[in-house]
C-alpha positions as CSV (number, residue, x, y, z in Angstrom):
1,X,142.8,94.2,84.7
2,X,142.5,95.4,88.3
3,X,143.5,98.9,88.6
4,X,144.2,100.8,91.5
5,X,141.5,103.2,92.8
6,X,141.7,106.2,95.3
7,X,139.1,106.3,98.7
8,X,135.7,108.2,98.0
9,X,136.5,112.0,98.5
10,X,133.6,111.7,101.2
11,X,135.2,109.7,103.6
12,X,138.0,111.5,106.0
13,X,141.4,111.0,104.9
14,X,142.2,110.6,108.7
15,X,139.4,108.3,109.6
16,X,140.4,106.8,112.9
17,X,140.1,102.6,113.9
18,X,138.4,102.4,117.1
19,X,139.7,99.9,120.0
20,X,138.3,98.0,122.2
21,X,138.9,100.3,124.7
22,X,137.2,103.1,122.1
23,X,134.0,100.8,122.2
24,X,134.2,99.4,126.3
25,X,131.5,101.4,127.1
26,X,129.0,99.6,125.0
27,X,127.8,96.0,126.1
28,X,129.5,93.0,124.0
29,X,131.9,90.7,123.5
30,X,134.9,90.7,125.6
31,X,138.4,90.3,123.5
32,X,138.9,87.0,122.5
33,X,142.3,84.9,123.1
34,X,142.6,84.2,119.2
35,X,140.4,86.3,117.0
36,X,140.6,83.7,113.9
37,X,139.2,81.2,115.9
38,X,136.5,83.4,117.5
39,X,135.4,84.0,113.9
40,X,135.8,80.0,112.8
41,X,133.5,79.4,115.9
42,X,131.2,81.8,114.5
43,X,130.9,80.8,110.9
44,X,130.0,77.1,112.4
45,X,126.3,78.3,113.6
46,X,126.1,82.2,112.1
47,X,122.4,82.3,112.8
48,X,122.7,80.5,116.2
49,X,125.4,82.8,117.5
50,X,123.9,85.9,116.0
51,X,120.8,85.1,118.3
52,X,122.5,84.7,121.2
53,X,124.3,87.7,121.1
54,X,121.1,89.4,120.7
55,X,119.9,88.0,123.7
56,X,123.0,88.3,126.1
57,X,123.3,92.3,124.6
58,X,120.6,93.5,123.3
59,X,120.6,95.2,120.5
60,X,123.1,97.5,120.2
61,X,126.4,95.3,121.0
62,X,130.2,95.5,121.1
63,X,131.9,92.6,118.5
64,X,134.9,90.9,117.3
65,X,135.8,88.8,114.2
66,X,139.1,88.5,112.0
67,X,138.5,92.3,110.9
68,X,138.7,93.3,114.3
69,X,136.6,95.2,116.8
70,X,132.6,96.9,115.7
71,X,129.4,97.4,116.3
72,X,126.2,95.7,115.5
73,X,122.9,97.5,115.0
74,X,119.7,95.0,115.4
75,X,116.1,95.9,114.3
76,X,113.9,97.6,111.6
77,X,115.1,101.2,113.3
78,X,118.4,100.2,112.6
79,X,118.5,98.9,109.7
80,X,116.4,102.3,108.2
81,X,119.1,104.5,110.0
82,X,122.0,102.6,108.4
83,X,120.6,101.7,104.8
84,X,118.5,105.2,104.6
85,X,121.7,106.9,105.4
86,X,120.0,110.1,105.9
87,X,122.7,112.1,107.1
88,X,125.7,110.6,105.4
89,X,127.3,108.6,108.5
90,X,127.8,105.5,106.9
91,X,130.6,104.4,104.6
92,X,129.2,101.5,102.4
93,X,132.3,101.2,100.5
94,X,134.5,100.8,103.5
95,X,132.1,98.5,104.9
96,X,132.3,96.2,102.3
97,X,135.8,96.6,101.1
98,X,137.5,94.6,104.1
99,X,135.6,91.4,102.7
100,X,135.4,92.6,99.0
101,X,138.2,94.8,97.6
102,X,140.0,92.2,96.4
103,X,137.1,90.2,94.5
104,X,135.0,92.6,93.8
105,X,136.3,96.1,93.8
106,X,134.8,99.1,92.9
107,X,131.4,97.2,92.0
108,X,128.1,99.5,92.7
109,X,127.7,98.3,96.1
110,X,131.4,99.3,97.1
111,X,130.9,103.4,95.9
112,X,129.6,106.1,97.9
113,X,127.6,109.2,98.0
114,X,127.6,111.1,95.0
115,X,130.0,108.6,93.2
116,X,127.8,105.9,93.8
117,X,124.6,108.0,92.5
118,X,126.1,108.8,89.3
119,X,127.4,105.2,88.8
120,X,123.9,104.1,89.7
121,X,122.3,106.3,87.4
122,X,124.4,105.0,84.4
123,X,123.9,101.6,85.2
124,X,120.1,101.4,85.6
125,X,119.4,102.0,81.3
126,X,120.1,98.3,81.5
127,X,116.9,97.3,83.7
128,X,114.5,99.8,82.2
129,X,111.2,98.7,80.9
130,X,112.0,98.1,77.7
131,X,115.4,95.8,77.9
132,X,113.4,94.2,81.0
133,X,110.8,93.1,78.5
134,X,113.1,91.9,76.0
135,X,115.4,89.9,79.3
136,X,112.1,87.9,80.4
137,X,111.4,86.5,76.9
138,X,114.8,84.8,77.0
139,X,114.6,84.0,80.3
140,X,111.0,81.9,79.8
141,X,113.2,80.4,76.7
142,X,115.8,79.2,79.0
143,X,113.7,78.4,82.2
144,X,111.8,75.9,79.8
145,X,114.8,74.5,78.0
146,X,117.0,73.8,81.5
147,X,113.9,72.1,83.1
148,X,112.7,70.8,80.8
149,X,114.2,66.8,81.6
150,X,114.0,67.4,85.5
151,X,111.0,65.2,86.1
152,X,113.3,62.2,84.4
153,X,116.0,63.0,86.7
154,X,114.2,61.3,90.1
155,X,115.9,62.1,92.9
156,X,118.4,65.2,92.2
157,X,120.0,68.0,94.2
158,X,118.6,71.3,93.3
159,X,121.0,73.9,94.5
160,X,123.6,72.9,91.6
161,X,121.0,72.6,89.3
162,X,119.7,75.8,89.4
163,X,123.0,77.1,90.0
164,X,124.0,75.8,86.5
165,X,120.6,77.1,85.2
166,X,121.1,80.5,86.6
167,X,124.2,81.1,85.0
168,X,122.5,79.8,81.4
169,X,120.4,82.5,82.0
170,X,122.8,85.1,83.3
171,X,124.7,84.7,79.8
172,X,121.4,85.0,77.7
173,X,120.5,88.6,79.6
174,X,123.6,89.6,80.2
175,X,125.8,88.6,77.4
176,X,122.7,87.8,75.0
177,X,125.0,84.8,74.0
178,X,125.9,81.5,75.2
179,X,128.4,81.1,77.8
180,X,130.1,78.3,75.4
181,X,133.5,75.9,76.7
182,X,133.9,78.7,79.1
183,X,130.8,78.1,81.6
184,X,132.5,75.5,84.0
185,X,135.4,77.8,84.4
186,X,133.3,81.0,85.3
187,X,131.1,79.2,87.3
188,X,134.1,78.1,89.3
189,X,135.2,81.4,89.3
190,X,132.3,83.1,90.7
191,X,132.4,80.5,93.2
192,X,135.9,81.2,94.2
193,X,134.9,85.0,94.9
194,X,132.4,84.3,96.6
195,X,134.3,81.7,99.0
196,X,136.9,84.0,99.4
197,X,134.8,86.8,100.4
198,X,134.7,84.8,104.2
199,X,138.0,82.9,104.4
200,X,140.1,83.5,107.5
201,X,143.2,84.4,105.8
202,X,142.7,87.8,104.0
203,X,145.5,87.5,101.9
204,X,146.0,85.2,98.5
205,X,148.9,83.4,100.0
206,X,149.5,80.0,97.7
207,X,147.0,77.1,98.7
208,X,144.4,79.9,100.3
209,X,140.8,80.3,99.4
210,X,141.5,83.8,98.6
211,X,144.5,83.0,96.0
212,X,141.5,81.0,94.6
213,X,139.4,84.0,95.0
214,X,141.7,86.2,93.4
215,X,142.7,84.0,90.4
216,X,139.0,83.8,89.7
217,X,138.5,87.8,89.7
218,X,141.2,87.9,87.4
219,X,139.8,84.9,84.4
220,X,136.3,87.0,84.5
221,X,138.6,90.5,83.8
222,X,140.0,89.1,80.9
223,X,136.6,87.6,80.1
224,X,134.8,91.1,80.3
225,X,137.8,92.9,78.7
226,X,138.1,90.9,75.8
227,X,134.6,91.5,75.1
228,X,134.3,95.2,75.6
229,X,135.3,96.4,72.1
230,X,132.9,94.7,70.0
231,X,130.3,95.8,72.5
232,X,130.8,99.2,72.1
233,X,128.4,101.0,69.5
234,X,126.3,97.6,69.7
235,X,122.8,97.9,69.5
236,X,122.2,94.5,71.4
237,X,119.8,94.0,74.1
238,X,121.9,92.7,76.8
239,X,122.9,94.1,80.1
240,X,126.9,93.9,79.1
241,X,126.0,95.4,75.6
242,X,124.0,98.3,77.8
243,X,126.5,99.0,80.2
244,X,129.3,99.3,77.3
245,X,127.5,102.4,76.0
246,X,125.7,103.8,78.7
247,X,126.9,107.6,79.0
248,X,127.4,108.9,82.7
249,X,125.2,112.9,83.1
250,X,128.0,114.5,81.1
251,X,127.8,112.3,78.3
252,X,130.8,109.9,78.8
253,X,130.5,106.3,78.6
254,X,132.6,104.2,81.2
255,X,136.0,103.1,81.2
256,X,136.8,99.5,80.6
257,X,138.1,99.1,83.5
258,X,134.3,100.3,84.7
259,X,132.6,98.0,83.0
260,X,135.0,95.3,84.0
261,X,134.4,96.0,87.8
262,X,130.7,96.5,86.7
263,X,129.9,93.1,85.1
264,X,131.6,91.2,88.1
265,X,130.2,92.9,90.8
266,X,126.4,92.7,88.9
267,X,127.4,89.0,87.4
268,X,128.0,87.6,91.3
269,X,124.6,89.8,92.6
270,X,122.6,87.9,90.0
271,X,123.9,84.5,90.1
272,X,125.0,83.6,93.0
273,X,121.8,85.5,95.0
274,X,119.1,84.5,92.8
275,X,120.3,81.0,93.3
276,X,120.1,81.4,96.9
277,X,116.7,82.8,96.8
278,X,115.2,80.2,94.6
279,X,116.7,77.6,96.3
280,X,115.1,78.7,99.9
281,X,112.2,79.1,97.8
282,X,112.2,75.3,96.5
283,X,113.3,74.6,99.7
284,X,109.9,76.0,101.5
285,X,107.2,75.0,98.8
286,X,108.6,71.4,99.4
287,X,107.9,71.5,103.1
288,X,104.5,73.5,102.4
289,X,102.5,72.0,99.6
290,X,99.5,73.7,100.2
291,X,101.3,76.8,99.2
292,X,102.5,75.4,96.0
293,X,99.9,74.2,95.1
294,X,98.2,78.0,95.8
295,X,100.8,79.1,93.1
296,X,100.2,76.2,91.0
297,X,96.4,78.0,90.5
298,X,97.8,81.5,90.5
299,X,99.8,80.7,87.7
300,X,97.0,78.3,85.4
301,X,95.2,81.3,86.2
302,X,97.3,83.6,84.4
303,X,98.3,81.2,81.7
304,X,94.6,80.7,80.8
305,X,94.1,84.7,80.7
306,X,97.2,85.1,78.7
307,X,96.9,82.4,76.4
308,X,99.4,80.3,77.9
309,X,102.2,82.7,78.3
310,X,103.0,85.3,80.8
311,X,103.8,88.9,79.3
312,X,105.8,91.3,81.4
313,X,102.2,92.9,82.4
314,X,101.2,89.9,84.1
315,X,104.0,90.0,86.3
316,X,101.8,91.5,89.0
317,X,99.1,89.2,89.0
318,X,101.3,86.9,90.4
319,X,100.9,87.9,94.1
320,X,101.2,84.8,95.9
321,X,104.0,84.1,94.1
322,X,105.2,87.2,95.5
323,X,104.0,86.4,98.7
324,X,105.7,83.3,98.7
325,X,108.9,84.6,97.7
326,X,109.5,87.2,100.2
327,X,108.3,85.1,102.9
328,X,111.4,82.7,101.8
329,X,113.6,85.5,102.0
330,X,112.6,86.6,105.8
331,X,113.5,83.6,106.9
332,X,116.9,82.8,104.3
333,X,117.9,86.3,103.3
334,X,120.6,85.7,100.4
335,X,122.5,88.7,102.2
336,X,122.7,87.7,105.8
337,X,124.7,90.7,106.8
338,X,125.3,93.9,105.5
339,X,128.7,96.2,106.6
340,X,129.1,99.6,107.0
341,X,131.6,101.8,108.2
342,X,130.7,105.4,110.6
343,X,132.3,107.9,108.8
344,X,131.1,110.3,111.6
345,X,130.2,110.0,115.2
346,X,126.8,109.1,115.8
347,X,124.3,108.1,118.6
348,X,121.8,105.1,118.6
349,X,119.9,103.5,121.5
350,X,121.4,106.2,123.5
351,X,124.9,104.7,122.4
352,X,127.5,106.7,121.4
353,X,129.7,105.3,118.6
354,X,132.4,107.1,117.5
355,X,133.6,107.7,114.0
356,X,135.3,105.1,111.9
357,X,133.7,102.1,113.7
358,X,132.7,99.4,111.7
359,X,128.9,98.7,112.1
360,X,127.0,95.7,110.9
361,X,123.2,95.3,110.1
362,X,121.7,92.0,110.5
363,X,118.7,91.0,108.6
364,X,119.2,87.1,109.3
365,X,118.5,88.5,112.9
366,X,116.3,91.1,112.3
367,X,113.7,88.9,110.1
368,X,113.4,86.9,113.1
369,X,112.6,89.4,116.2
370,X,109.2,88.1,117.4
371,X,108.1,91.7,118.3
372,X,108.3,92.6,114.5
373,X,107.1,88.5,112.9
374,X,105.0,87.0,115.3
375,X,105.5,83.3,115.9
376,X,108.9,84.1,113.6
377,X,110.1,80.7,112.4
378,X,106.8,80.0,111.2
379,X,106.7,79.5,107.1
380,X,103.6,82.0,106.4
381,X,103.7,84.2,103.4
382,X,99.7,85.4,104.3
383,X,102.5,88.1,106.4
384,X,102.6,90.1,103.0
385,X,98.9,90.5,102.4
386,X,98.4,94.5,102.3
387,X,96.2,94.1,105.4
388,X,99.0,91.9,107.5
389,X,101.4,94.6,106.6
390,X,99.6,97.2,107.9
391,X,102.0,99.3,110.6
392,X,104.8,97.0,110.1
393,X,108.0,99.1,110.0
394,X,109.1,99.8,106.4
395,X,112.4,98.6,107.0
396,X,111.3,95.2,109.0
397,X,111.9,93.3,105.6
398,X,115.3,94.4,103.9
399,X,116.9,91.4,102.0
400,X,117.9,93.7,99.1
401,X,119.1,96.8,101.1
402,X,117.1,99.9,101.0
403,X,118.0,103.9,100.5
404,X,120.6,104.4,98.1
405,X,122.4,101.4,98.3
406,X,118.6,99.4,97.5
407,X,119.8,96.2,94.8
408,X,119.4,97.9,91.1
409,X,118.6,94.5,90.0
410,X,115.8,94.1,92.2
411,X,112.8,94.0,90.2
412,X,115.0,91.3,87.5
413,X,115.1,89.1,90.5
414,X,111.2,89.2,91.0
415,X,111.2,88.5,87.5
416,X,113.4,85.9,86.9
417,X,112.1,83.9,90.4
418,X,108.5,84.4,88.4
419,X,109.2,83.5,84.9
420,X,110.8,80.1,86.6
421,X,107.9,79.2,88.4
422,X,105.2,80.0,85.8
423,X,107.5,77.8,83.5
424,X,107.8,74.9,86.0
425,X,104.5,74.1,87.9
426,X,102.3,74.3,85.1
427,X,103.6,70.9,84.6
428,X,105.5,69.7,87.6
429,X,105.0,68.8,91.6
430,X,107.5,70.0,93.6
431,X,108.8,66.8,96.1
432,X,111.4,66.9,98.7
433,X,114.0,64.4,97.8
434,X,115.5,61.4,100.3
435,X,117.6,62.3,102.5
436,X,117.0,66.1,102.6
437,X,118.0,67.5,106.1
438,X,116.8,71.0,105.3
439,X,119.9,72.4,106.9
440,X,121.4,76.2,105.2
441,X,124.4,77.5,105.3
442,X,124.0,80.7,105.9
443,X,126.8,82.7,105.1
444,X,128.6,84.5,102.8
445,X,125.3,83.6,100.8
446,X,122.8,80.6,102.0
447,X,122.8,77.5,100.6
448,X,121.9,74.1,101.6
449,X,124.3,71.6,103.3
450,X,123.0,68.7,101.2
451,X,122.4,70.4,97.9
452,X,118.9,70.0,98.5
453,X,117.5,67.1,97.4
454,X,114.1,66.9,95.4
455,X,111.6,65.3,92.9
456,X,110.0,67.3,90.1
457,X,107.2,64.8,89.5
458,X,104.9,65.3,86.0
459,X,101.4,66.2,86.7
């Protein structure tokens, strides 16, 4: 179930590809012998190269990959001029589409404009207050359950171990069910998109990443659909059962094909970025014990005031955790990158770039410009006090987008990296594991090269 769909009635039918010789005039890369293996060079050090194109360019630059010739935009200005979108230039469908059509196709972050409001609008009944309430009980339920032997395991590798626990808890809110025989096979799946999303050949040629890609897209379309019907008219409190009978402004609820596209799009975001984030999280508290053990007392501090749980009202009184968290994300955003595509010529820098150039934000870059984060590989969450933050560019800090296109599960991402941390050092000491190199991979999504070993040692 992958049905065609028609380009955004905002975007010019007759949207030109600029060339090289389109873009000579800004500073950049010069054309490369073999683009493929340009962009295999690239994906070997992402964050290395990144930096020192900053530094030979500046930050407007001319680049090349498999996709061919763009632009990158570096800094807080740009990033508030692309993701703000105030005038309608940039295209985040047709940004995305050239790495995501196939996997992910018509999923919120691949609409535009007045499309993507409406679709937005529909979507967000399922992370209201009131389902959000009802998701963070079963997500304290499942945090405790999945951890609840990690102190026995000694010396494990976190990053598949929370991957396998985020995707418990991804069927409890989102499906309100167990996954059941089926969990291997969708993790793999998700895992195949996601993979795919980057590979060198584009096209799902037999053997290829993105046949796996596509073969994966495909098992979680006949999951979703086969599911749909008894959703429908279901008063369940899950964010598939919400998005089955969510009615658009005139009162029409979304075609399966919607809710397919929908639930993969949303299942990916929620999965595969939440285990990401926790895992840089883990990651960072390991290295810096004094700051775990600065949440540890945050968190018997709201315990003893709520009796030993943690009601969705508390969720703010976690601040350091907070803190913490997005200090982990500056330095390991789960979206390294984020593609657009000029639907209209604009100027930046004093740069002229013409229509239908494909333009990149970097926040793996831009969360590490000294003029914006002092001393910027330093681990220091104290950054996000109110007083630290003072003057500091609103869109310095953008791991989850911003304008429009800002990530609608945002604030069940705060919640689900809180409810796992309340749950877990109550009782448990954080330990980096033998053998840990504390080396990322940092695209399509980070994760660690070693799996990240760790303890979880019993207080």
């Amino acid at each position: 179930m992958n049905a065609p769909h028609a380009a955004s009635a905002f975007v010019p039918a007759d949207l030109p590809e600029p060339s090289m010789a389109d873009l000579a005039h800004l500073p950049g890369m010069p054309p490369a012998r073999i683009k493929m293996l340009r962009t295999i060079s690239f994906l070997k050090d992402p964050l290395g190269n990144s930096m020192r194109l900053v530094e030979q360019y500046g930050r407007v630059f001319r680049r090349q990959d498999f996709g061919g010739w763009g632009v990158s935009l570096i800094g807080p200005e740009a990033n508030e001029l692309v993701l703000f979108n105030k005038d309608k230039i940039f295209s985040s469908a047709l940004g995305w589409n050239p790495i995501l059509d196939r996997l992910f196709p018509r999923g919120l972050m691949l609409m535009d404009f007045e499309e993507h409001r409406v679709h937005r609008k529909t979507l967000s009944v399922a992370f209201k207050t009131e389902p959000m309430q009802h998701y963070l009980g079963g997500l304290l339920e499942g945090i405790a359950k999945g951890t609840a032997d990690w102190s026995a395991k000694g010396n494990f590798k976190f990053y598949p171990a929370i991957k396998a626990l985020t995707l418990d808890l991804a069927a409890a809110s989102f499906l309100g069910v167990p996954w059941g025989p089926d969990a291997d096979k969708i993790n793999k799946a998700f895992m195949d998109m996601v993979l795919a999303s980057i590979a060198v050949v584009r096209k799902p040629l037999p053997f290829t990443q993105m046949k796996r890609g596509v073969e994966g897209r495909r098992f979680m379309s006949e999951f979703f659909g086969k599911e749909i019907p008894g959703r429908r008219g279901s008063s369940s409190d899950d964010i598939f059962t919400h998005i089955c009978n969510a009615r658009d402004e005139d009162g029409k609820l979304l075609s399966d094909q919607d809710i397919i596209d929908h639930m993969n799009f949303l299942m990916m975001a929620a999965h595969d970025t939440i285990t990401s984030s926790m895992t840089s999280m883990v990651h960072f508290l390991a290295r810096h014990p004094e700051w775990q053990e600065a949440m540890r007392a945050e968190v018997m501090g709201v315990a003893g005031r709520h009796g030993g749980k943690l009601p969705y009202a508390a969720l703010g009184e976690m601040e350091v955790t907070e803190r913490v968290f997005k200090e982990s994300l500056r330095l390991i955003p789960p979206v390294p990158s984020m593609p657009r595509r000029a639907v209209k010529a604009f100027v930046f820098m004093n740069q002229s770039i013409p229509a239908g150039s494909h333009v990149g934000i970097n926040p793996m870059v831009t969360h590490r410009l000294p003029d914006v984060w002092p001393d910027p590989e330093r681990f220091d969450p104290d950054r996000f006090t109110a007083e630290n933050s003072k003057g500091r560019h609103k869109y310095a800090w953008v791991p989850f987008g911003g304008g429009a296109h800002m990530c609608l599960g945002l604030h069940f991402a705060y919640m689900q990296v809180k409810a796992f941390f309340f749950t877990v050092l109550q009782s448990q000491r954080i330990v980096l594991g033998e053998g840990a190199t504390g080396e990322f991979q940092m695209f399509p999504i980070p994760r660690p090269k070693d799996g990240l070993p760790v303890r979880f040692e019993t207080l």
